[in-house]
C-alpha positions as CSV (number, residue, x, y, z in Angstrom):
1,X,-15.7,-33.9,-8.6
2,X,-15.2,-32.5,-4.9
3,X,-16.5,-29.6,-3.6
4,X,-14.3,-26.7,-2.9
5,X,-15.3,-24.7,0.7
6,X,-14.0,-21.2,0.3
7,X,-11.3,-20.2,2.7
8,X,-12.1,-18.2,5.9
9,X,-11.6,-14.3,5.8
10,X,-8.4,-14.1,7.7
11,X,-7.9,-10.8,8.4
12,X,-5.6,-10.9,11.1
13,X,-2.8,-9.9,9.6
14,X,-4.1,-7.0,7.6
15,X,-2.8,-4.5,9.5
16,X,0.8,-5.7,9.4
17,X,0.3,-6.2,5.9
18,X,-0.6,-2.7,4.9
19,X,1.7,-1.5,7.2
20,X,4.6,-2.8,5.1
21,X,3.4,-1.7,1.9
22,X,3.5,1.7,3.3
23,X,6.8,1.3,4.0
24,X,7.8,-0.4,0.9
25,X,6.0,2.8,-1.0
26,X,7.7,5.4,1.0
27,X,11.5,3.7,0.5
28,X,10.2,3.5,-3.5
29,X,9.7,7.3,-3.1
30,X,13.1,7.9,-1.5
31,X,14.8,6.1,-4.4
32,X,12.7,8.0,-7.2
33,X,13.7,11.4,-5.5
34,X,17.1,10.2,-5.4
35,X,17.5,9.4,-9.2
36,X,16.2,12.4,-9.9
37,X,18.8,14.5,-8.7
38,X,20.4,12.3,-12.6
39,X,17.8,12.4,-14.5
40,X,16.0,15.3,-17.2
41,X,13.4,15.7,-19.3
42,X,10.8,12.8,-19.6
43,X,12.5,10.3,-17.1
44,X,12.6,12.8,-14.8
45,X,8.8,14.0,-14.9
46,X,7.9,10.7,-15.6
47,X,9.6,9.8,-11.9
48,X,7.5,13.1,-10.5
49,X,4.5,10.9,-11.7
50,X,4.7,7.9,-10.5
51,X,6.0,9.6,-6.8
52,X,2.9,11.7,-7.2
53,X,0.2,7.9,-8.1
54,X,2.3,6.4,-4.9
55,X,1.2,9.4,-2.5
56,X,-2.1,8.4,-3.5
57,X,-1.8,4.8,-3.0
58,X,-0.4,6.2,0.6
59,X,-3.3,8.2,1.1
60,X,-5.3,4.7,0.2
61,X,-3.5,2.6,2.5
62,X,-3.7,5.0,5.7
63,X,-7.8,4.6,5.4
64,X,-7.5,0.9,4.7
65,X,-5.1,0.6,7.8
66,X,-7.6,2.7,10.1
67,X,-10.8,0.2,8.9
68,X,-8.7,-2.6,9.6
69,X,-8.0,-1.2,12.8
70,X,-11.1,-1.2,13.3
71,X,-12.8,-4.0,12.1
72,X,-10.2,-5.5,14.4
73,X,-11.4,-3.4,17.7
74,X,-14.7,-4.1,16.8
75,X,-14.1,-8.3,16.1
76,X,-14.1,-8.4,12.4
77,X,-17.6,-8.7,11.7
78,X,-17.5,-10.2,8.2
């Protein structure tokens, strides 16, 4: 059986990484506030929802980005 050496925590990238979920998030929202202007009733508030978990998940990301950041200024001490 060989042994398995965990991989290195690569971090370098993070940033970048975040940074494109953020973007991906915010075109999501667009979209969802776009089909809304179609859609009633429960598709419609169920849209508002899910819009409303993504600003959220923004919110999350922003902090996660600023660590990162920082964890990068300060040489990734892990």
């Amino acid at each position: 059986m060989s042994k398995h050496t965990p991989k290195p925590d690569d971090r370098s990238d993070n940033v970048e990484k975040l940074q494109d979920m953020v973007k991906n998030t915010k075109d999501n929202m667009e979209a969802a506030e776009e089909l809304m202007a179609y859609t009633h009733g429960r598709e419609k508030e169920a849209l508002k929802k899910k819009n409303a978990r993504r600003e959220e998940s923004l919110e999350g990301f922003r902090k996660e980005i600023l660590d990162e950041e920082n964890a990068r200024k300060n040489g990734y001490s892990s």
